[in-house]
N, C-alpha and C positions, 0 to 999 in steps of 0.2 A: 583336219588335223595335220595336214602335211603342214605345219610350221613347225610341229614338233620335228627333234631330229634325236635321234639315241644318242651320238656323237660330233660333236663338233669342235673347231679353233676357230680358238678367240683370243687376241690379244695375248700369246702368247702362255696362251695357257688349253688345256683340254677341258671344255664341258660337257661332260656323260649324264643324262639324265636315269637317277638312282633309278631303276625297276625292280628294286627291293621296296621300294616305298608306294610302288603303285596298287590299286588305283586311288590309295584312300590322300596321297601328297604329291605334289608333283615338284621333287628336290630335285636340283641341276647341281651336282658337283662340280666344282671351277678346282681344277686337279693342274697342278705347276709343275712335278716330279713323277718321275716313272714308278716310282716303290707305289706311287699312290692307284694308275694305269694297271701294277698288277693286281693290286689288293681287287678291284673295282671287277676286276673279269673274275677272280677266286671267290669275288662274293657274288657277282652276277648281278652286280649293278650297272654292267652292260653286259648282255647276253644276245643268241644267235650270232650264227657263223660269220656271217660279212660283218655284222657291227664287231666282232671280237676282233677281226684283222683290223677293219680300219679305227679301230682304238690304240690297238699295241703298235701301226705305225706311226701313229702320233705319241705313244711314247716314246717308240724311238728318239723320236726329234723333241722330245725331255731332255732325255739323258745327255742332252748338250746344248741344250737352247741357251742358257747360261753360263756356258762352256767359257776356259779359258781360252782365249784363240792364240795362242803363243804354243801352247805345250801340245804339239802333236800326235807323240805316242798314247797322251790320256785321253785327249778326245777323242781318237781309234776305239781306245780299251773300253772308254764309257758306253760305246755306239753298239761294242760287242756284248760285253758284259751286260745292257739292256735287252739288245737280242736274244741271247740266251735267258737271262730269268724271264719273258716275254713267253719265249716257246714253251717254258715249264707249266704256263698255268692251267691249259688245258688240254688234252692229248688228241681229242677226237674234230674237231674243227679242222680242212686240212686250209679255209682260206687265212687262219691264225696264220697257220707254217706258212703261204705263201706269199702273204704281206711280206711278214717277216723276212724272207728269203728278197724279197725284192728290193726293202731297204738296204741288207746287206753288197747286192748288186748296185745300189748307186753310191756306197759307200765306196766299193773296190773302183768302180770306173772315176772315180774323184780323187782320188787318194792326193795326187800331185796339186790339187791344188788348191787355193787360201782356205781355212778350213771354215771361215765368213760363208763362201761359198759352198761349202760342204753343208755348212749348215741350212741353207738356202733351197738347197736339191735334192734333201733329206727332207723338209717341208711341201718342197711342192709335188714328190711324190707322195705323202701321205695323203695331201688333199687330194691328188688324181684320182689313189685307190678310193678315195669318198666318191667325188665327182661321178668315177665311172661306175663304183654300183650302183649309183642311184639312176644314172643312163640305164645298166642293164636292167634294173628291175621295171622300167617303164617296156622295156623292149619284151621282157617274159610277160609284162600284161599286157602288151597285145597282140604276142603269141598266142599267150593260154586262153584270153576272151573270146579268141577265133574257135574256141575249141568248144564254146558251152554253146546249149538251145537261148532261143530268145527269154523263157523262163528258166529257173536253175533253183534246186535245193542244194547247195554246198557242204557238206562235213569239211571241219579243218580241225587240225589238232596242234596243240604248243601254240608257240606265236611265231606265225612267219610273216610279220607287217612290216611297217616303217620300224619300228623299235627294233627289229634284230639287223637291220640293214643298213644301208647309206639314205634312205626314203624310200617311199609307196609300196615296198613289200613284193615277196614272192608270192608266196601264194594268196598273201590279203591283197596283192599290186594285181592279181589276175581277179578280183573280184572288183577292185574299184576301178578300173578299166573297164571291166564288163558294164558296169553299172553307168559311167561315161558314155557308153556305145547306146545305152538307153534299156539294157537289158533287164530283165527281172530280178533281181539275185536277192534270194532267204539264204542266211549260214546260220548252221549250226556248229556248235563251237564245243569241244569237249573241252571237260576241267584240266586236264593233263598234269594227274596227280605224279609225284609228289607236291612242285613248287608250285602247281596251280598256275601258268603260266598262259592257258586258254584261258580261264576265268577271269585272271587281276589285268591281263594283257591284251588278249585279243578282245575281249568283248569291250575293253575300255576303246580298244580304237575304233571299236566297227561304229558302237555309241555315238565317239565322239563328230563321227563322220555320217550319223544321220542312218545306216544301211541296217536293215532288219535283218536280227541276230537271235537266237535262242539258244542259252545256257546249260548242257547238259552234261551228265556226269559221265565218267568214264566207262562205266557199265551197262549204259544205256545205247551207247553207240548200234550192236546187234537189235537193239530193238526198234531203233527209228528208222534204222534198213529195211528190215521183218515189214513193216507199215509202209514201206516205201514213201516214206519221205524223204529220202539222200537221192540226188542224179547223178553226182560225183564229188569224190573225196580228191582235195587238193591238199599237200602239205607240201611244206620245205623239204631241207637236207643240210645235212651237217658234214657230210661226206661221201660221194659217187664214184663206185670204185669203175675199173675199165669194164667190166662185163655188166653194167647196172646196175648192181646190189647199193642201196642206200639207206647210209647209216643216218638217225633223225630220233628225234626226242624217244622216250620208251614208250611202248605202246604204238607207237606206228604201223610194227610188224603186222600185231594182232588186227588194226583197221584193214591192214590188205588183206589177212586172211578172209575176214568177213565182209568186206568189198565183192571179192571173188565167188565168195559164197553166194551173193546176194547180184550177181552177175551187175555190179555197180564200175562203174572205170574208175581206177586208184590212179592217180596224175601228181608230179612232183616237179616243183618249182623250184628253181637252181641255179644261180649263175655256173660259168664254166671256172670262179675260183674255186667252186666248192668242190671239183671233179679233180680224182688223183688218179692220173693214168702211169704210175709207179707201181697200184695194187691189181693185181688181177681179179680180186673178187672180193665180197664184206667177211671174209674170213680173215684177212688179213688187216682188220680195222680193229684198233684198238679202243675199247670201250672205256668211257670213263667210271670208275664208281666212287661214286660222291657220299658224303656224312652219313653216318644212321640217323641222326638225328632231324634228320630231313623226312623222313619217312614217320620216326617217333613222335614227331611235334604236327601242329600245323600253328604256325606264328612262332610265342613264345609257350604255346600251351603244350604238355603231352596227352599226345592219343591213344599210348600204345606203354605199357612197362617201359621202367627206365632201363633196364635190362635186358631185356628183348632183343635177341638175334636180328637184325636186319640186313639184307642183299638190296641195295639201290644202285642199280648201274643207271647211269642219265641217258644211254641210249640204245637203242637196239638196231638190229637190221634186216631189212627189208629185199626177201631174194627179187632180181630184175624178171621173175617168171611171173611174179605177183603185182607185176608193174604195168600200165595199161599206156602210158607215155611219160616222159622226161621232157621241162620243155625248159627251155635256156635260151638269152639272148640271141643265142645263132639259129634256133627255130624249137621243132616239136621232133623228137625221133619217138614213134609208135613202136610198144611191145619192144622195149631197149636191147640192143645186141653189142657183143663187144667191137662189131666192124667199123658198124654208125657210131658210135662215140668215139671210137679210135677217127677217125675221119674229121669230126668236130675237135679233136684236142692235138688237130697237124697243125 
Protein backbone atom coordinates (compact mmCIF):
# COMPACT_ATOMS: atom_id res chain seq x y z
CA UNK A 1 0.00 0.00 0.00
CA UNK A 2 2.88 2.40 0.18
CA UNK A 3 1.71 4.07 -3.16
CA UNK A 4 -0.85 5.43 -1.36
CA UNK A 5 0.09 8.68 0.15
CA UNK A 6 -2.37 11.02 2.66
CA UNK A 7 -0.76 14.10 0.99
CA UNK A 8 0.83 14.96 -1.98
CA UNK A 9 1.67 17.98 -5.04
CA UNK A 10 0.83 17.71 -8.12
CA UNK A 11 0.92 20.01 -10.68
CA UNK A 12 0.24 22.61 -8.87
CA UNK A 13 -2.29 21.63 -6.94
CA UNK A 14 -2.56 19.56 -3.32
CA UNK A 15 -4.01 15.87 -3.52
CA UNK A 16 -5.24 14.69 0.01
CA UNK A 17 -6.67 11.48 -0.10
CA UNK A 18 -10.49 11.95 1.60
CA UNK A 19 -10.21 9.58 5.11
CA UNK A 20 -13.70 10.61 5.47
CA UNK A 21 -14.60 8.24 2.73
CA UNK A 22 -12.56 5.40 3.73
CA UNK A 23 -12.56 2.30 3.59
CA UNK A 24 -15.80 1.90 1.64
CA UNK A 25 -14.04 4.84 -1.52
CA UNK A 26 -10.97 5.72 -2.15
CA UNK A 27 -11.51 9.79 -3.18
CA UNK A 28 -8.34 11.96 -3.77
CA UNK A 29 -9.17 15.46 -3.58
CA UNK A 30 -7.17 17.78 -6.24
CA UNK A 31 -7.43 20.91 -3.79
CA UNK A 32 -6.00 24.52 -5.76
CA UNK A 33 -6.72 26.94 -2.78
CA UNK A 34 -5.92 27.09 0.85
CA UNK A 35 -9.72 27.81 2.25
CA UNK A 36 -10.08 24.30 0.74
CA UNK A 37 -6.44 22.77 2.80
CA UNK A 38 -8.28 24.13 5.83
CA UNK A 39 -11.70 22.74 5.31
CA UNK A 40 -9.97 19.21 4.54
CA UNK A 41 -7.98 19.19 8.27
CA UNK A 42 -11.49 20.60 10.16
CA UNK A 43 -13.18 17.77 8.52
CA UNK A 44 -10.31 15.27 8.85
CA UNK A 45 -9.95 14.43 5.41
CA UNK A 46 -6.45 14.45 6.20
CA UNK A 47 -5.75 13.52 9.66
CA UNK A 48 -2.62 12.62 12.14
CA UNK A 49 -0.16 14.85 13.20
CA UNK A 50 2.65 14.83 10.40
CA UNK A 51 0.02 14.48 7.54
CA UNK A 52 -1.76 17.73 9.14
CA UNK A 53 1.59 19.77 8.98
CA UNK A 54 2.76 18.53 5.76
CA UNK A 55 -0.81 19.56 4.39
CA UNK A 56 -1.03 23.02 5.83
CA UNK A 57 2.53 23.70 4.32
CA UNK A 58 1.45 23.08 1.12
CA UNK A 59 -1.32 25.27 1.75
CA UNK A 60 0.91 27.59 2.35
CA UNK A 61 2.19 27.61 -0.98
CA UNK A 62 -1.72 27.92 -2.13
CA UNK A 63 -2.18 31.02 -0.92
CA UNK A 64 0.24 32.20 -3.55
CA UNK A 65 0.98 29.68 -6.13
CA UNK A 66 -1.25 32.06 -8.36
CA UNK A 67 -0.04 34.94 -6.81
CA UNK A 68 0.35 38.32 -8.52
CA UNK A 69 4.08 38.63 -8.63
CA UNK A 70 4.21 42.50 -8.98
CA UNK A 71 2.39 43.37 -5.69
CA UNK A 72 4.62 42.51 -2.87
CA UNK A 73 2.83 43.66 0.21
CA UNK A 74 -0.23 41.13 -0.85
CA UNK A 75 1.84 38.32 -1.43
CA UNK A 76 3.40 38.83 2.22
CA UNK A 77 -0.18 39.34 3.64
CA UNK A 78 -1.70 36.11 1.67
CA UNK A 79 1.43 33.98 3.04
CA UNK A 80 0.42 35.36 6.60
CA UNK A 81 -3.06 35.43 6.54
CA UNK A 82 -2.83 31.56 5.22
CA UNK A 83 -0.65 30.85 8.24
CA UNK A 84 -2.74 32.07 10.59
CA UNK A 85 -6.30 30.47 9.40
CA UNK A 86 -3.85 27.22 9.04
CA UNK A 87 -2.85 27.40 12.79
CA UNK A 88 -6.59 27.84 13.66
CA UNK A 89 -7.65 24.54 12.71
CA UNK A 90 -6.50 22.47 15.12
CA UNK A 91 -5.01 23.09 18.46
CA UNK A 92 -3.42 19.85 19.77
CA UNK A 93 -0.91 18.65 16.70
CA UNK A 94 2.24 20.64 17.73
CA UNK A 95 3.97 19.25 14.02
CA UNK A 96 0.61 21.63 12.48
CA UNK A 97 2.40 24.65 14.56
CA UNK A 98 5.69 23.65 13.40
CA UNK A 99 5.36 23.39 9.68
CA UNK A 100 3.77 26.23 9.90
CA UNK A 101 6.29 28.17 11.87
CA UNK A 102 8.85 27.04 9.31
CA UNK A 103 7.26 28.17 6.33
CA UNK A 104 6.96 31.40 8.09
CA UNK A 105 10.89 31.30 8.57
CA UNK A 106 11.57 30.95 4.81
CA UNK A 107 9.22 33.45 4.14
CA UNK A 108 11.23 36.19 6.54
CA UNK A 109 14.83 34.76 5.13
CA UNK A 110 13.31 35.61 1.46
CA UNK A 111 11.71 38.57 1.87
CA UNK A 112 14.36 40.75 -0.51
CA UNK A 113 13.92 38.66 -3.04
CA UNK A 114 11.80 38.15 -6.67
CA UNK A 115 8.70 36.84 -5.11
CA UNK A 116 8.97 33.88 -8.31
CA UNK A 117 11.51 32.83 -5.97
CA UNK A 118 9.72 33.09 -2.78
CA UNK A 119 7.29 31.17 -4.34
CA UNK A 120 9.85 28.51 -5.30
CA UNK A 121 11.36 28.18 -1.59
CA UNK A 122 7.89 28.08 -0.13
CA UNK A 123 7.41 24.90 -2.29
CA UNK A 124 10.49 23.20 -1.81
CA UNK A 125 10.28 23.35 1.73
CA UNK A 126 6.77 22.01 1.84
CA UNK A 127 7.95 19.02 -0.11
CA UNK A 128 11.22 18.72 2.46
CA UNK A 129 8.79 18.55 5.41
CA UNK A 130 6.97 15.62 3.24
CA UNK A 131 10.31 14.11 2.03
CA UNK A 132 11.76 14.07 5.63
CA UNK A 133 8.85 12.50 7.46
CA UNK A 134 8.61 9.91 5.33
CA UNK A 135 12.72 9.44 5.99
CA UNK A 136 11.89 9.71 9.69
CA UNK A 137 9.21 7.22 9.82
CA UNK A 138 11.44 4.61 7.97
CA UNK A 139 14.16 5.45 10.59
CA UNK A 140 11.41 4.93 13.86
CA UNK A 141 10.84 1.51 12.03
CA UNK A 142 13.96 0.40 12.41
CA UNK A 143 14.35 1.60 15.70
CA UNK A 144 11.08 0.33 17.03
CA UNK A 145 11.49 -3.34 15.11
CA UNK A 146 14.83 -3.55 17.14
CA UNK A 147 12.67 -3.41 19.88
CA UNK A 148 10.17 -6.51 19.40
CA UNK A 149 10.86 -10.61 19.90
CA UNK A 150 11.08 -12.46 16.66
CA UNK A 151 7.15 -13.24 17.32
CA UNK A 152 4.95 -10.22 18.43
CA UNK A 153 1.24 -9.67 19.40
CA UNK A 154 0.76 -5.78 18.81
CA UNK A 155 -2.11 -3.65 20.24
CA UNK A 156 -2.22 -0.25 18.21
CA UNK A 157 -4.81 2.12 18.57
CA UNK A 158 -6.17 5.26 16.16
CA UNK A 159 -4.19 5.14 12.96
CA UNK A 160 -0.56 5.78 13.22
CA UNK A 161 0.36 4.40 9.42
CA UNK A 162 1.11 5.88 6.05
CA UNK A 163 -2.28 7.90 6.07
CA UNK A 164 -1.44 10.21 9.18
CA UNK A 165 2.22 10.75 7.92
CA UNK A 166 4.52 11.58 4.88
CA UNK A 167 4.52 7.34 4.37
CA UNK A 168 5.08 3.86 6.13
CA UNK A 169 3.74 5.12 9.56
CA UNK A 170 4.91 5.33 13.19
CA UNK A 171 3.86 2.99 14.87
CA UNK A 172 2.22 0.82 11.73
CA UNK A 173 6.18 1.82 10.06
CA UNK A 174 7.45 -0.25 13.32
CA UNK A 175 5.26 -3.21 12.27
CA UNK A 176 6.09 -3.32 8.65
CA UNK A 177 9.66 -3.02 9.21
CA UNK A 178 9.46 -5.72 11.71
CA UNK A 179 7.67 -7.85 9.31
CA UNK A 180 10.59 -6.90 6.46
CA UNK A 181 13.27 -8.21 9.01
CA UNK A 182 11.12 -11.39 8.53
CA UNK A 183 9.60 -11.14 12.06
CA UNK A 184 6.16 -12.56 13.11
CA UNK A 185 3.79 -9.77 13.76
CA UNK A 186 -0.22 -10.29 14.67
CA UNK A 187 -1.98 -6.62 15.37
CA UNK A 188 -4.66 -6.11 16.97
CA UNK A 189 -6.34 -2.89 16.29
CA UNK A 190 -8.93 -1.14 18.45
CA UNK A 191 -11.92 0.57 16.90
CA UNK A 192 -11.03 3.96 18.41
CA UNK A 193 -14.34 5.24 18.99
CA UNK A 194 -15.69 7.96 18.31
CA UNK A 195 -14.54 8.34 14.41
CA UNK A 196 -13.56 4.70 14.21
CA UNK A 197 -10.20 5.58 12.89
CA UNK A 198 -8.60 1.91 13.92
CA UNK A 199 -11.48 0.31 12.23
CA UNK A 200 -12.02 2.29 8.72
CA UNK A 201 -8.09 3.23 8.79
CA UNK A 202 -5.70 1.01 10.34
CA UNK A 203 -7.23 -2.26 9.43
CA UNK A 204 -7.63 -0.89 5.77
CA UNK A 205 -3.89 -0.52 5.64
CA UNK A 206 -2.66 -3.54 7.48
CA UNK A 207 -5.46 -5.56 4.87
CA UNK A 208 -4.23 -3.72 2.08
CA UNK A 209 -0.50 -4.70 2.92
CA UNK A 210 -1.30 -8.45 3.39
CA UNK A 211 -0.19 -8.39 7.61
CA UNK A 212 -2.53 -10.22 9.93
CA UNK A 213 -4.89 -8.06 11.89
CA UNK A 214 -7.84 -8.52 14.27
CA UNK A 215 -10.49 -6.05 14.81
CA UNK A 216 -11.54 -5.28 18.20
CA UNK A 217 -13.54 -2.87 19.96
CA UNK A 218 -12.55 -0.58 22.49
CA UNK A 219 -13.65 -2.44 25.50
CA UNK A 220 -12.16 -5.39 24.87
CA UNK A 221 -8.66 -4.13 24.97
CA UNK A 222 -8.39 -5.28 29.13
CA UNK A 223 -9.42 -8.39 27.91
CA UNK A 224 -7.02 -9.52 25.22
CA UNK A 225 -4.37 -8.38 27.82
CA UNK A 226 -6.14 -10.53 30.84
CA UNK A 227 -5.54 -13.69 27.87
CA UNK A 228 -2.35 -12.57 27.24
CA UNK A 229 -2.50 -12.03 23.73
CA UNK A 230 -0.77 -8.40 23.54
CA UNK A 231 3.35 -8.46 23.79
CA UNK A 232 3.28 -4.77 23.37
CA UNK A 233 1.21 -1.88 22.70
CA UNK A 234 2.68 0.60 20.00
CA UNK A 235 0.77 3.97 19.32
CA UNK A 236 1.58 7.36 17.86
CA UNK A 237 1.45 10.91 19.33
CA UNK A 238 -0.05 13.96 18.57
CA UNK A 239 2.11 15.85 21.12
CA UNK A 240 5.37 14.95 23.57
CA UNK A 241 5.78 17.33 26.10
CA UNK A 242 9.55 17.80 27.62
CA UNK A 243 9.05 15.50 30.66
CA UNK A 244 7.37 12.61 28.31
CA UNK A 245 3.78 13.00 28.92
CA UNK A 246 2.08 12.32 25.49
CA UNK A 247 -0.90 13.64 24.09
CA UNK A 248 -2.51 11.01 21.29
CA UNK A 249 -6.09 10.06 20.15
CA UNK A 250 -8.65 9.37 23.41
CA UNK A 251 -8.28 6.35 24.95
CA UNK A 252 -4.59 5.96 24.92
CA UNK A 253 -4.30 6.96 28.53
CA UNK A 254 -6.68 4.25 29.61
CA UNK A 255 -4.39 1.47 27.22
CA UNK A 256 -1.25 2.54 29.39
CA UNK A 257 -3.22 2.17 32.46
CA UNK A 258 -3.99 -1.47 31.65
CA UNK A 259 -0.68 -2.15 29.70
CA UNK A 260 0.86 -1.48 33.18
CA UNK A 261 -1.53 -3.41 34.91
CA UNK A 262 -0.90 -6.27 32.71
CA UNK A 263 2.90 -5.66 33.03
CA UNK A 264 2.73 -5.30 28.94
CA UNK A 265 5.49 -2.48 27.55
CA UNK A 266 3.42 0.64 26.32
CA UNK A 267 5.99 2.19 23.42
CA UNK A 268 5.26 5.32 21.38
CA UNK A 269 6.26 6.31 17.99
CA UNK A 270 7.05 9.92 17.04
CA UNK A 271 9.08 11.88 15.01
CA UNK A 272 10.99 14.77 16.91
CA UNK A 273 8.08 17.24 15.08
CA UNK A 274 5.72 16.07 17.25
CA UNK A 275 7.87 16.97 20.52
CA UNK A 276 7.46 20.58 22.18
CA UNK A 277 10.10 21.23 24.33
CA UNK A 278 8.29 24.72 25.24
CA UNK A 279 5.80 22.55 27.48
CA UNK A 280 7.12 21.05 30.58
CA UNK A 281 4.55 18.52 31.07
CA UNK A 282 0.89 17.11 29.21
CA UNK A 283 -0.62 19.66 31.60
CA UNK A 284 0.08 22.22 29.66
CA UNK A 285 -1.47 20.58 26.37
CA UNK A 286 -4.38 21.79 25.02
CA UNK A 287 -7.04 19.36 24.18
CA UNK A 288 -9.13 19.65 21.34
CA UNK A 289 -13.05 19.03 21.83
CA UNK A 290 -14.65 18.18 18.79
CA UNK A 291 -18.71 17.99 17.68
CA UNK A 292 -21.19 16.27 19.79
CA UNK A 293 -22.39 15.01 17.02
CA UNK A 294 -19.58 12.77 16.64
CA UNK A 295 -20.20 10.81 19.47
CA UNK A 296 -24.24 11.16 18.86
CA UNK A 297 -24.02 9.65 15.30
CA UNK A 298 -21.95 6.90 13.89
CA UNK A 299 -22.04 8.02 9.87
CA UNK A 300 -25.10 9.85 9.13
CA UNK A 301 -27.29 7.84 11.70
CA UNK A 302 -28.05 8.77 15.45
CA UNK A 303 -27.09 6.43 18.21
CA UNK A 304 -27.66 8.39 21.05
CA UNK A 305 -30.75 11.38 21.61
CA UNK A 306 -30.59 14.31 19.64
CA UNK A 307 -30.20 16.12 22.82
CA UNK A 308 -28.02 14.34 24.68
CA UNK A 309 -25.18 16.15 26.80
CA UNK A 310 -22.09 14.98 25.05
CA UNK A 311 -17.94 15.74 26.40
CA UNK A 312 -15.72 14.56 23.11
CA UNK A 313 -12.34 15.67 23.68
CA UNK A 314 -10.27 14.03 20.54
CA UNK A 315 -7.45 13.58 22.87
CA UNK A 316 -6.11 12.63 26.13
CA UNK A 317 -2.84 12.30 27.85
CA UNK A 318 -0.58 9.80 28.61
CA UNK A 319 1.73 10.44 31.97
CA UNK A 320 5.69 9.62 30.84
CA UNK A 321 5.50 7.10 34.30
CA UNK A 322 3.18 5.07 32.10
CA UNK A 323 5.54 5.10 29.30
CA UNK A 324 7.85 1.97 28.71
CA UNK A 325 9.83 3.82 25.70
CA UNK A 326 9.64 6.80 23.17
CA UNK A 327 11.18 5.83 20.07
CA UNK A 328 11.92 8.61 17.22
CA UNK A 329 14.24 8.85 14.36
CA UNK A 330 17.21 9.77 16.68
CA UNK A 331 16.79 6.39 18.49
CA UNK A 332 14.67 4.67 21.64
CA UNK A 333 14.90 6.55 25.09
CA UNK A 334 13.59 3.80 27.77
CA UNK A 335 11.18 4.83 30.73
CA UNK A 336 11.25 8.70 29.11
CA UNK A 337 12.94 11.48 31.49
CA UNK A 338 12.98 15.13 30.97
CA UNK A 339 17.00 14.92 30.69
CA UNK A 340 16.97 12.30 27.64
CA UNK A 341 14.56 14.27 25.62
CA UNK A 342 16.04 17.53 26.50
CA UNK A 343 19.33 16.02 25.01
CA UNK A 344 17.47 14.76 21.76
CA UNK A 345 15.73 18.25 21.04
CA UNK A 346 19.52 20.26 21.47
Amino acid sequence: MEELHAVQWHDGKVRILDQTKLPEELVLLEISDYYAVVDAIKSLAVRGAPAIGIAAAFGVVLSVWNADEVDRAAFIESVNKAIEELKSTRPTAKNLFGALERMRKVLSQNLSRPLREIKSALLRTAQSILNEDLENCKKIGEMGAALLPVRANILTHCNAGLLATGGHGTALGIVRTAIEKGKKIKVYVDETRPLLQGARLTTFELLEDGIDVTLITDSMAAFVMQKGLINVVIVGADRIARNGDVANKIGTYGLAVLAKEHKIPFVVAAPLSTFDPDIASGDHIIIEERHPDEVRKIGDRFIAPEDVEVLNPAFDVTPHHLISAIVSERGVIKFPNENALTEWLK
